[in-house]
BAFI-3210 file (N, C-alpha, C; in Angstrom, 3 decimals, decimal comma, padded with zeros to 6 digits):
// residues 243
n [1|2|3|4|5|6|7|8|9|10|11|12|13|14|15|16|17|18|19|20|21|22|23|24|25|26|27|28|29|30|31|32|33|34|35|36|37|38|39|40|41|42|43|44|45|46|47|48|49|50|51|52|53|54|55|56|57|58|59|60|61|62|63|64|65|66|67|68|69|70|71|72|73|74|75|76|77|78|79|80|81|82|83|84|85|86|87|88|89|90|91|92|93|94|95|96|97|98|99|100|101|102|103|104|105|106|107|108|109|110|111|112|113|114|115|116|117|118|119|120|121|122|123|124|125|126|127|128|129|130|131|132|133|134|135|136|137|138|139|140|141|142|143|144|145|146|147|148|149|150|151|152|153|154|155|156|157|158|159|160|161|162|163|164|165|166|167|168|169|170|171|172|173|174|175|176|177|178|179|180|181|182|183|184|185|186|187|188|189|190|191|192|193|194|195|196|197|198|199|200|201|202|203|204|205|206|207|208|209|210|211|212|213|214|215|216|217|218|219|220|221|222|223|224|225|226|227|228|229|230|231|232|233|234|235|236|237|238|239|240|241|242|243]
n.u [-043,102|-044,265|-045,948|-048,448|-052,662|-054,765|-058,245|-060,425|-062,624|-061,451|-062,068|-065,041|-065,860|-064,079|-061,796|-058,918|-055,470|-053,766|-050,658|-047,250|-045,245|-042,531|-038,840|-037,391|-034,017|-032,010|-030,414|-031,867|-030,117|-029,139|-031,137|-031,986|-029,542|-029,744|-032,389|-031,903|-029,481|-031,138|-032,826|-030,751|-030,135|-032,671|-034,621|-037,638|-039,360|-038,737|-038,628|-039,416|-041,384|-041,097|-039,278|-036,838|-036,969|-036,393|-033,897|-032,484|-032,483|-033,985|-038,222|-041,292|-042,221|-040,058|-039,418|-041,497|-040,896|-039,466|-040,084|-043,821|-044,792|-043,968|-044,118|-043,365|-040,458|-039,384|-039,484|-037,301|-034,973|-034,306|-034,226|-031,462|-029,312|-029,090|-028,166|-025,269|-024,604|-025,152|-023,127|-020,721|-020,596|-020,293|-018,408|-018,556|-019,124|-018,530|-017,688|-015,617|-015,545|-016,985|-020,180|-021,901|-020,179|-019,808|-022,973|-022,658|-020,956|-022,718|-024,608|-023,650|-022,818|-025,359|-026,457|-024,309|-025,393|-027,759|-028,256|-027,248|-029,190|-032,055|-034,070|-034,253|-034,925|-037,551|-038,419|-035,863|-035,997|-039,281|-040,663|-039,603|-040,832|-040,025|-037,907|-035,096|-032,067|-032,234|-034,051|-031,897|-030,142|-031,243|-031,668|-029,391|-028,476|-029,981|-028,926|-026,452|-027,463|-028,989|-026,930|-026,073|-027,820|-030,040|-033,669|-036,536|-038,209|-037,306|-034,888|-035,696|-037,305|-034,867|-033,503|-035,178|-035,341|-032,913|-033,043|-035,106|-034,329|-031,756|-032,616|-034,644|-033,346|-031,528|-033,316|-034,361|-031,784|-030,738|-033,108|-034,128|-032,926|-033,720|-034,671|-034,020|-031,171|-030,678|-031,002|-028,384|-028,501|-028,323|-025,838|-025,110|-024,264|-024,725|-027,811|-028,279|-026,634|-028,564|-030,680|-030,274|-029,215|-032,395|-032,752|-031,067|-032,584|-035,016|-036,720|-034,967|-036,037|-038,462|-037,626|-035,044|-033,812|-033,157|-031,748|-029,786|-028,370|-027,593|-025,486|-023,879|-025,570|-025,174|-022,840|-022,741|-022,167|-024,095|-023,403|-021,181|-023,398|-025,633|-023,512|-023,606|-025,873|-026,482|-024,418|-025,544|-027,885|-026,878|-025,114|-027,476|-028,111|-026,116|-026,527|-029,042|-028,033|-026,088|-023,330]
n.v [-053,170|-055,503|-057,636|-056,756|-056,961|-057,482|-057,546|-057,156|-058,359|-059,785|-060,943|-062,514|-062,656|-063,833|-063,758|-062,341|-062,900|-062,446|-060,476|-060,446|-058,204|-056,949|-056,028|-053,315|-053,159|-051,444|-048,635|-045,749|-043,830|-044,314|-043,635|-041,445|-039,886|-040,711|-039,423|-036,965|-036,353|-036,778|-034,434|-032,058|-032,103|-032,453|-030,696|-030,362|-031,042|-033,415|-035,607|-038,402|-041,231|-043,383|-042,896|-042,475|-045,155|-046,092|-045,448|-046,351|-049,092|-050,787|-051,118|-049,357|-049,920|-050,817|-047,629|-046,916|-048,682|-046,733|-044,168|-042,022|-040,910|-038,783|-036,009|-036,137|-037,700|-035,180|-033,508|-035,151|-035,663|-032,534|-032,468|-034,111|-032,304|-030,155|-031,385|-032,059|-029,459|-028,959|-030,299|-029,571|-027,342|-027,842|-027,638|-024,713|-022,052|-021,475|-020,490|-018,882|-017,191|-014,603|-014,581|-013,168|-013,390|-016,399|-016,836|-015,604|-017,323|-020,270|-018,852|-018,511|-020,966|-022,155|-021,129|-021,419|-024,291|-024,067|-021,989|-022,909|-024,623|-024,680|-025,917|-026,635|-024,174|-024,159|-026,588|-026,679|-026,669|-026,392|-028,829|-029,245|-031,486|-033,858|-033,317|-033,251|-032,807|-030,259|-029,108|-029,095|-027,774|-025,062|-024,717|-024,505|-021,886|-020,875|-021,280|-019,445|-017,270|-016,685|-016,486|-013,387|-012,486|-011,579|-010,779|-013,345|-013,307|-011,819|-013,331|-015,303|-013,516|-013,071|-015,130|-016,432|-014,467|-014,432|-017,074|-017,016|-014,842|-016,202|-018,106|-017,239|-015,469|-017,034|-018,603|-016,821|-015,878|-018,603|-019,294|-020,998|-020,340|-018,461|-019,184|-018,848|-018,349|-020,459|-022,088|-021,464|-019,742|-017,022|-015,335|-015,495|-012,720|-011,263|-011,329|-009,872|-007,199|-006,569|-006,112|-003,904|-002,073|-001,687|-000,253|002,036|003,535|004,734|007,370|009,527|011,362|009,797|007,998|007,465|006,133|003,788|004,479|005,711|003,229|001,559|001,310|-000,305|-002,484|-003,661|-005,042|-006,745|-008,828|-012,171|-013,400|-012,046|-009,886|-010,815|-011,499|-009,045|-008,130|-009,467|-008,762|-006,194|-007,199|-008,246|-006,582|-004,755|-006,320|-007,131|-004,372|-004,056|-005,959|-004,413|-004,878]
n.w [023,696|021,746|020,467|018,545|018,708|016,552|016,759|014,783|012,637|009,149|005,413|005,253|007,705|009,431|012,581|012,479|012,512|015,581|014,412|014,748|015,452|014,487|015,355|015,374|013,042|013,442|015,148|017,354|016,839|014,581|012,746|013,511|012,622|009,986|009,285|009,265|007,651|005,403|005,523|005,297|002,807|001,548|002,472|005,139|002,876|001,866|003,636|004,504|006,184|004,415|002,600|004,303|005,862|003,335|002,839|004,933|004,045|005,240|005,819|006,514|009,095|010,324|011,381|012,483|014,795|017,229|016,393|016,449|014,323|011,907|012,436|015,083|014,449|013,156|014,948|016,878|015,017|014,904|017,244|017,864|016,076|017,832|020,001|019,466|019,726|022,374|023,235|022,333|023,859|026,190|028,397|028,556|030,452|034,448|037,423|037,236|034,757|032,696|032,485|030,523|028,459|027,897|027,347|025,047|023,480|023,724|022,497|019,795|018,985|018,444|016,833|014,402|014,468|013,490|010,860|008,235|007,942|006,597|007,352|009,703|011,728|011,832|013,909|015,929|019,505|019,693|021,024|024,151|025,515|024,130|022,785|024,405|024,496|023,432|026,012|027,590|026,966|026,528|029,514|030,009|028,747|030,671|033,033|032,679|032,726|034,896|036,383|036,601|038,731|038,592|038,415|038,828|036,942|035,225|034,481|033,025|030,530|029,686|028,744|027,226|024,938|024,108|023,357|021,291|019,303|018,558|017,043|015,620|013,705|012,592|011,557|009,403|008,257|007,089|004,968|002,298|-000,886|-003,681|-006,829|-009,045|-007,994|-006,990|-008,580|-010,349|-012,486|-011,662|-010,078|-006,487|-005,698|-007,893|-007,442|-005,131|-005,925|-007,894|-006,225|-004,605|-006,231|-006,818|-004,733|-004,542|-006,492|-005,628|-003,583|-001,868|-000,526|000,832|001,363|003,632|005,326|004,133|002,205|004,023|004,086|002,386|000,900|002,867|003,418|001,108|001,071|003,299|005,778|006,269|008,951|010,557|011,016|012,345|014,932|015,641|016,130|018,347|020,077|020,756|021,792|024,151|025,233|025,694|028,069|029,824|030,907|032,260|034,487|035,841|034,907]
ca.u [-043,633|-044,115|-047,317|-049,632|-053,073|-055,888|-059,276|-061,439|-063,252|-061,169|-063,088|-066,315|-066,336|-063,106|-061,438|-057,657|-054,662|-052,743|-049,594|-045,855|-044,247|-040,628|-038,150|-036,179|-033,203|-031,237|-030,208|-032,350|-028,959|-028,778|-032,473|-032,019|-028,626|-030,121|-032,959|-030,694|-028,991|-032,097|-033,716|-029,754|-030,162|-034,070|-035,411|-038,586|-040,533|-037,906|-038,148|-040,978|-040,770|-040,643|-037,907|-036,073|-036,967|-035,294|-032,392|-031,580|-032,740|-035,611|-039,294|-041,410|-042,507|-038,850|-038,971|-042,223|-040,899|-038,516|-041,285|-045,108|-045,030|-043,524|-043,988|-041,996|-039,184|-039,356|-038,799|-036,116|-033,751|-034,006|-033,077|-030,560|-028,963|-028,228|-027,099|-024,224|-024,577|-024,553|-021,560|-019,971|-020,972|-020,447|-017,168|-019,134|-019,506|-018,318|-017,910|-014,612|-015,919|-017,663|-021,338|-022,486|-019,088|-020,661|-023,887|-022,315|-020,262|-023,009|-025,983|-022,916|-022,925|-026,663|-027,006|-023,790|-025,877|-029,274|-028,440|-027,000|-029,957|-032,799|-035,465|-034,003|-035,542|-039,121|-038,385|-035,665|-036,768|-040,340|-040,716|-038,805|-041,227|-039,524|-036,602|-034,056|-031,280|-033,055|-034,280|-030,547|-029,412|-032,475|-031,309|-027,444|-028,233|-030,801|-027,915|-025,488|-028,455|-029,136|-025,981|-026,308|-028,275|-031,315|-035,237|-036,888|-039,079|-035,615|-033,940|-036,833|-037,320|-033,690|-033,034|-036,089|-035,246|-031,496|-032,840|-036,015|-033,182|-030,957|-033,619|-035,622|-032,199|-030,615|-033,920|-034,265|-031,026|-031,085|-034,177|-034,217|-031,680|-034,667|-034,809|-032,932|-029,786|-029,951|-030,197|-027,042|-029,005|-027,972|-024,888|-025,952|-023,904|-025,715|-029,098|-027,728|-026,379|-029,653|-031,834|-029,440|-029,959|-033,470|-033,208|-030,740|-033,363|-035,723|-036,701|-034,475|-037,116|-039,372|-036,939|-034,192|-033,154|-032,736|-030,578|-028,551|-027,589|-027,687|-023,977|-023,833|-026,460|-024,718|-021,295|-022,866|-022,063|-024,986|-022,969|-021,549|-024,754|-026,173|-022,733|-023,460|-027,446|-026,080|-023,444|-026,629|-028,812|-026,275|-024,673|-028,473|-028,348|-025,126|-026,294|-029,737|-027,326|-025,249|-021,802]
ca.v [-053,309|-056,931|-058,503|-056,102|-057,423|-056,927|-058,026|-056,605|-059,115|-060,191|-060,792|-063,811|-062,973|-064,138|-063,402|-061,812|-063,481|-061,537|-059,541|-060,127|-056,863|-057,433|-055,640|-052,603|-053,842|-050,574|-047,494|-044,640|-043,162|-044,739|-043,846|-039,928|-039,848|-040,738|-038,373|-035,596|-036,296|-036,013|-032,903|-031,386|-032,934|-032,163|-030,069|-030,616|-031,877|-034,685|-036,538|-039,210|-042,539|-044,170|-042,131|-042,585|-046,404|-046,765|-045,004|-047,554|-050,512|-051,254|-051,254|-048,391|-050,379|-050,237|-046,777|-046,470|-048,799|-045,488|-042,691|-042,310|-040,417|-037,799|-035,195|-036,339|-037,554|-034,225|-032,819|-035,669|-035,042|-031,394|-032,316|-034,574|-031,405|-029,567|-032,132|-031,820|-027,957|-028,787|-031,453|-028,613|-026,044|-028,740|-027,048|-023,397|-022,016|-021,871|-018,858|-017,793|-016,898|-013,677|-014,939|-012,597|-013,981|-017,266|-016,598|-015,255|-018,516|-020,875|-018,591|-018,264|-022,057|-022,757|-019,889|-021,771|-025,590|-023,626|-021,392|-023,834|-025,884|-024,294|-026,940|-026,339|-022,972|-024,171|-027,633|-026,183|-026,597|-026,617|-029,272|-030,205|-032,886|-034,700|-032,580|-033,870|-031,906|-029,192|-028,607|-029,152|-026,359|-024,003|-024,911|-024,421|-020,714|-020,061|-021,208|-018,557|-015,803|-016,746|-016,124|-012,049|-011,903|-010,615|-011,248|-014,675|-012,695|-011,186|-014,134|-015,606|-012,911|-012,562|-016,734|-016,569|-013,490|-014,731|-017,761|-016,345|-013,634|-017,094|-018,975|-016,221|-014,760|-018,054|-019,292|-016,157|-016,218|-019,499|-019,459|-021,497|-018,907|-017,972|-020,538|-018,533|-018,515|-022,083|-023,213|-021,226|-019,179|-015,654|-015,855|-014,598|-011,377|-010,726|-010,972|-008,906|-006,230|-006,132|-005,517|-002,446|-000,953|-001,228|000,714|003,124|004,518|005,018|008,399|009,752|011,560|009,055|006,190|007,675|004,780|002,679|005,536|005,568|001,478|000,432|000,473|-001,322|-003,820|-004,458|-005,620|-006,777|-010,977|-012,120|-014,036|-010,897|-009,129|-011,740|-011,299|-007,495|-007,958|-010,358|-007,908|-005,468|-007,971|-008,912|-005,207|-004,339|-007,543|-006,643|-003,066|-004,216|-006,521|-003,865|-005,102]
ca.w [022,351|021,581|019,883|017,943|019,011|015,432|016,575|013,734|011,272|008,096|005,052|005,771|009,857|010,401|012,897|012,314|013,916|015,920|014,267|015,008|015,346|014,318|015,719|013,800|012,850|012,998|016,023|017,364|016,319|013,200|012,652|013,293|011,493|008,384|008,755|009,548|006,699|004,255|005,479|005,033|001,463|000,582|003,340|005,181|002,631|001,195|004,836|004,723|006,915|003,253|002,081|005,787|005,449|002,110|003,476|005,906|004,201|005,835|005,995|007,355|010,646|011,329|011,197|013,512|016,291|017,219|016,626|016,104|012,978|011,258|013,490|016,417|013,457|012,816|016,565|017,538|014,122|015,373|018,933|017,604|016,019|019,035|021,005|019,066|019,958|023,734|023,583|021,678|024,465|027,268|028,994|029,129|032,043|035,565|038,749|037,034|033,715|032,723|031,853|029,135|026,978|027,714|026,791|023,712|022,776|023,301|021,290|018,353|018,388|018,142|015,153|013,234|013,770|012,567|010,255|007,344|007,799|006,295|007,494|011,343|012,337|012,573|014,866|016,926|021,256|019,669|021,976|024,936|026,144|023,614|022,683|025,965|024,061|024,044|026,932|028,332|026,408|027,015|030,488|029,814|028,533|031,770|034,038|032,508|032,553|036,567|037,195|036,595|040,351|038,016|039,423|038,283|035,384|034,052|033,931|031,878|029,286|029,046|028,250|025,852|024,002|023,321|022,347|019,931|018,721|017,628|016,432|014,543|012,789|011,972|010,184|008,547|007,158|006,526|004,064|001,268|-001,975|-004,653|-007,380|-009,879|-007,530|-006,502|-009,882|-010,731|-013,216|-011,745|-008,617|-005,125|-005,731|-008,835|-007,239|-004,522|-006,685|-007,974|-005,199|-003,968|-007,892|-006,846|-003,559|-004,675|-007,265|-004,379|-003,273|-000,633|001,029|001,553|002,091|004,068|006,134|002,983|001,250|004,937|005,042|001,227|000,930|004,389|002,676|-000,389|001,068|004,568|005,901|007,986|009,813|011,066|010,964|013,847|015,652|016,008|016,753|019,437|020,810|021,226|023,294|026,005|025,927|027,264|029,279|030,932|031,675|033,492|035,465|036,367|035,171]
c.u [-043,300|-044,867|-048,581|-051,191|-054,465|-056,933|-060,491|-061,451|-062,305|-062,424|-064,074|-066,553|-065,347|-062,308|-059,576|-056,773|-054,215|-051,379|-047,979|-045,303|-042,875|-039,886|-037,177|-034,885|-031,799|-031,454|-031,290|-030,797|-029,096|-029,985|-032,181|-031,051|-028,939|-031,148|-032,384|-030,129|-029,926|-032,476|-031,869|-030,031|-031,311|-034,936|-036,731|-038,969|-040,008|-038,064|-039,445|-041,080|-040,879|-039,264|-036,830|-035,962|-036,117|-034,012|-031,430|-031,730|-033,935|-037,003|-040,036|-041,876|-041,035|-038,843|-039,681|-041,829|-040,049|-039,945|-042,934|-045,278|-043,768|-043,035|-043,044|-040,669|-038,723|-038,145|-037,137|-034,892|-033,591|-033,054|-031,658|-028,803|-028,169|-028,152|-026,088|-023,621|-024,277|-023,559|-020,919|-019,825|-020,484|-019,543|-017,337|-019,568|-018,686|-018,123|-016,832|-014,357|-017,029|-019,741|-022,393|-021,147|-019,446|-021,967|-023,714|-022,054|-021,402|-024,436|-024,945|-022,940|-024,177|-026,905|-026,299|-024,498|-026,940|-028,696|-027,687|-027,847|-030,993|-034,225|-035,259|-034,814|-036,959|-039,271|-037,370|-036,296|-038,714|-040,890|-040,588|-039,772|-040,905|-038,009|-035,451|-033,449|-031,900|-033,298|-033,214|-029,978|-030,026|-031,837|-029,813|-027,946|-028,809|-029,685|-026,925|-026,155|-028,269|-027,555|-025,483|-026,487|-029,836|-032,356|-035,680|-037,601|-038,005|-034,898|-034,710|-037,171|-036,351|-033,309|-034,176|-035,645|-034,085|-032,118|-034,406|-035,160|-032,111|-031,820|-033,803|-034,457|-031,646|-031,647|-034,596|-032,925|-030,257|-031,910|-033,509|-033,567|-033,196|-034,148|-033,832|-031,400|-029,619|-030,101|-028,941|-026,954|-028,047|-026,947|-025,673|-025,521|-024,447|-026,928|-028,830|-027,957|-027,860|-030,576|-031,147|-029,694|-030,933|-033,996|-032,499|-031,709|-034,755|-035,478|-036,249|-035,544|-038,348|-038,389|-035,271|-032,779|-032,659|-031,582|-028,973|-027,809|-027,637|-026,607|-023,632|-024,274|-025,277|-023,236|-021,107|-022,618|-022,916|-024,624|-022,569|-022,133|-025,160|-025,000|-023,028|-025,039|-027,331|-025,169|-025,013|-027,412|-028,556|-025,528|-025,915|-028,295|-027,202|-025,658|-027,492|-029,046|-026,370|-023,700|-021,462]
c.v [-054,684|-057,597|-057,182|-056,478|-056,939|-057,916|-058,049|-058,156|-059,580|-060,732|-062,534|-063,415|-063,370|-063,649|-063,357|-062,383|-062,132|-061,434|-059,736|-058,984|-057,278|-055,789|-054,847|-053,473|-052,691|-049,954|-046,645|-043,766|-043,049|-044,014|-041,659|-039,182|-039,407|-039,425|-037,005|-035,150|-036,259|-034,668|-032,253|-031,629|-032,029|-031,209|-030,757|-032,154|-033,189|-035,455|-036,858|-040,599|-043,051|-044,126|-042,481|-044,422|-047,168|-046,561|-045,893|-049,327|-051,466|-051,156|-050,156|-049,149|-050,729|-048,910|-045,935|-047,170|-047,781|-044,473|-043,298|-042,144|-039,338|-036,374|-035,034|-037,031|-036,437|-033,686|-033,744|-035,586|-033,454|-031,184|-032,958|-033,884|-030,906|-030,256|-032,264|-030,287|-027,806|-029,754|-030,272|-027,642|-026,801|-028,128|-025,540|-023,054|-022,089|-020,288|-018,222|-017,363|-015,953|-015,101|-014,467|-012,894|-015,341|-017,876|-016,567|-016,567|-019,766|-020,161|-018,967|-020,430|-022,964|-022,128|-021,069|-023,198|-025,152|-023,424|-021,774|-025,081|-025,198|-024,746|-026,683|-025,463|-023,349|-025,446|-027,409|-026,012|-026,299|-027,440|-030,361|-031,169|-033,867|-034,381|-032,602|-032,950|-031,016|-028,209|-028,384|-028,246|-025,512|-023,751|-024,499|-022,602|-019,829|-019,927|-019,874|-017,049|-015,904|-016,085|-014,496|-011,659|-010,444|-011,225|-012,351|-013,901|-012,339|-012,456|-015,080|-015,037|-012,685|-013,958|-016,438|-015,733|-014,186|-015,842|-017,714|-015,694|-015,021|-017,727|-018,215|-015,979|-016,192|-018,364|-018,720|-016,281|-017,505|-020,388|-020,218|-020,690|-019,060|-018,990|-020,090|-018,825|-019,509|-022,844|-023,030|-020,058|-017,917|-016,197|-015,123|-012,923|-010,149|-010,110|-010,174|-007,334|-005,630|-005,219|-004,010|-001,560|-000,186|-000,157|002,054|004,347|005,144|006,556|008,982|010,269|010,518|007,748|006,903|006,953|004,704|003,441|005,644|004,210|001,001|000,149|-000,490|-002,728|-004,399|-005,011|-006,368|-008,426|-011,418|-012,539|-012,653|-009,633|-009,747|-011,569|-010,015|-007,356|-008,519|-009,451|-007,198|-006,046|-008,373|-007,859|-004,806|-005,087|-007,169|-005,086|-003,411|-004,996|-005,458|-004,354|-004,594]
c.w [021,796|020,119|020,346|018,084|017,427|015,483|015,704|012,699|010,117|007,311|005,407|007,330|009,974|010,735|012,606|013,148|014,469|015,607|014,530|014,582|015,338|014,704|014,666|014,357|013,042|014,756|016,301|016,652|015,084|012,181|012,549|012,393|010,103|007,870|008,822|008,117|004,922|004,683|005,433|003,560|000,596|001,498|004,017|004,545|001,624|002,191|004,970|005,359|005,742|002,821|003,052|005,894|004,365|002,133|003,679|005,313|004,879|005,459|006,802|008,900|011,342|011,794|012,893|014,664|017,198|017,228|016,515|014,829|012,782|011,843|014,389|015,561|013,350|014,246|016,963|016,668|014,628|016,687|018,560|016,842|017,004|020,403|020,914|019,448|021,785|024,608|023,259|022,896|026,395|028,891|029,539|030,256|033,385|036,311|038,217|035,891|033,425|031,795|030,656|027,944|026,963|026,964|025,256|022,919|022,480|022,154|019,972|018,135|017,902|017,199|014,611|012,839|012,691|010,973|008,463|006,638|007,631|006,962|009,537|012,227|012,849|013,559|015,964|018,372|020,635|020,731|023,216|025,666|025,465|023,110|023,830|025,771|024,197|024,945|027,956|028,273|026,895|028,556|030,670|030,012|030,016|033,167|034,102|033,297|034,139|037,449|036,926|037,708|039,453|038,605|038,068|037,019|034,434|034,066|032,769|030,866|028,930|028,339|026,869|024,757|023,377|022,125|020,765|018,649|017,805|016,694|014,674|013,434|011,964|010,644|009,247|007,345|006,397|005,420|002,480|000,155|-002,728|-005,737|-008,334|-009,211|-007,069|-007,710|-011,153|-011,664|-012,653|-009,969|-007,774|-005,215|-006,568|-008,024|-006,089|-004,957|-007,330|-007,039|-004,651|-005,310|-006,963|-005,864|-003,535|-005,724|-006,690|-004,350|-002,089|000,395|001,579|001,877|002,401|004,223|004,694|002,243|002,360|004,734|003,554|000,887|001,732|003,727|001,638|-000,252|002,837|004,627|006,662|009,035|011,506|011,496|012,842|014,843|016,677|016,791|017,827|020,539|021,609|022,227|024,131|026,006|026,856|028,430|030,504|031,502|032,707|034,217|036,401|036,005|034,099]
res [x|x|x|x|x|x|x|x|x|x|x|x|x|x|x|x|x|x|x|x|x|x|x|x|x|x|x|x|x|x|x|x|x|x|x|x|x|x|x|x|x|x|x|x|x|x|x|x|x|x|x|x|x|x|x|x|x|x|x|x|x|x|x|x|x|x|x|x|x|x|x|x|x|x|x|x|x|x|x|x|x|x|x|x|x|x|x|x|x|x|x|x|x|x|x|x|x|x|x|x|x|x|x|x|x|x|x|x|x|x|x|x|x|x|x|x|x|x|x|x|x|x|x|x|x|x|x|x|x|x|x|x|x|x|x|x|x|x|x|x|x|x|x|x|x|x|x|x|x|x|x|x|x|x|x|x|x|x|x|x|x|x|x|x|x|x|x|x|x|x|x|x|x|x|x|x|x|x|x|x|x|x|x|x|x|x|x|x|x|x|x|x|x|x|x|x|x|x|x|x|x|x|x|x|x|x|x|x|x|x|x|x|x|x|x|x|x|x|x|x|x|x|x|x|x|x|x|x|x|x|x|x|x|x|x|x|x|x|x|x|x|x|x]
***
């Protein structure tokens, strides 16, 4: 990436010089950092190569010699995420370590990067043709799974599911708080407390369930919610393995 080449007309017929592309002045590091650190900030729709530009001090054609657009900003602050998730996870693994407590340790560390980051859930391994990290990890968890002695289809719906099951849960409970409780208006326990009112005045016979689990609900942590939905999907996993 050198010399921009703009043959098109200028105004009378003349012809356009050609362009000096200048050189960012800043990191791919430095460059994902920052956006990392807005979408933690403003989500999503706060992260704009202007906004990311003014960050650093720069100009947005610093921003594009690093990406195309927005999009792949998008994907590589995501990967940039859990690359921290599979430095973290780096040591997991080996022949004298059970592989479904494995499994366990690195899904629990890809929920705790997600699930704080509201804007995470939908760019997450979206996609590893650009996602490196990513696909390292994806790869980390398939290694653990392989090592069960399950058939190539089972070790494939069992890697995907874990990681759909982290994904899906984290950027559920990760969602954005309702506007009243993030602008302080009513606390989370409040609006809580509420919603359990609303299900205890419910008609037992038609809403059973809800009459069985609303205490459960109203004093439940998701953290340990996802712990326990997690126990469940590698208790099956260990029993089609046999161990």
């Amino acid at each position: 990436m050198g010399v921009v080449s703009d043959h098109r007309s200028g105004p009378g017929g003349r012809s356009r010089a050609p362009r000096e592309r200048t050189r960012a002045s800043h990191s791919i590091e430095a460059v994902l950092a920052a956006a990392v650190a807005i979408l933690d900030e403003s989500g999503a729709g706060g992260l704009t190569i202007r906004a990311l530009a003014r960050r650093l001090g720069g100009g947005p054609a610093s921003i594009y010699w690093y990406v195309s657009g927005r999009d792949e900003l998008l994907d590589l602050a995501a990967d940039a995420v859990l690359a921290g998730v599979l430095e973290q996870v780096a040591d997991v693994g080996g022949d004298e370590s059970d592989p479904i407590d494995d499994l366990r340790t690195i899904a629990v560390a890809m929920f705790d990067a997600i699930v704080d980051r509201p804007w995470l859930g939908a760019y997450a391994m979206r996609d590893t043709t650009v996602q490196v990290h990513s696909l390292q990890l994806y790869e980390k968890l398939g290694e653990q799974v392989m090592r069960l002695g399950l058939s190539r289809r089972q070790n494939f719906d069992a890697t995907s599911a874990i990681v759909g099951f982290v994904i899906g849960t984290a950027a559920d409970m990760g969602q954005e708080l309702p506007a009243e409780v993030a602008s302080g208006e009513v606390r989370r326990d409040e609006y809580l407390a509420r919603a359990t009112d609303q299900w205890r005045v419910l008609d037992p016979a038609e809403y059973p369930f809800i009459h069985e689990i609303v205490d459960e609900f109203a004093v439940h942590d998701d953290r340990d919610q996802f712990r326990a939905g997690l126990d469940l999907l590698l208790g099956g996993l260990r029993l089609q393995a046999g161990r």
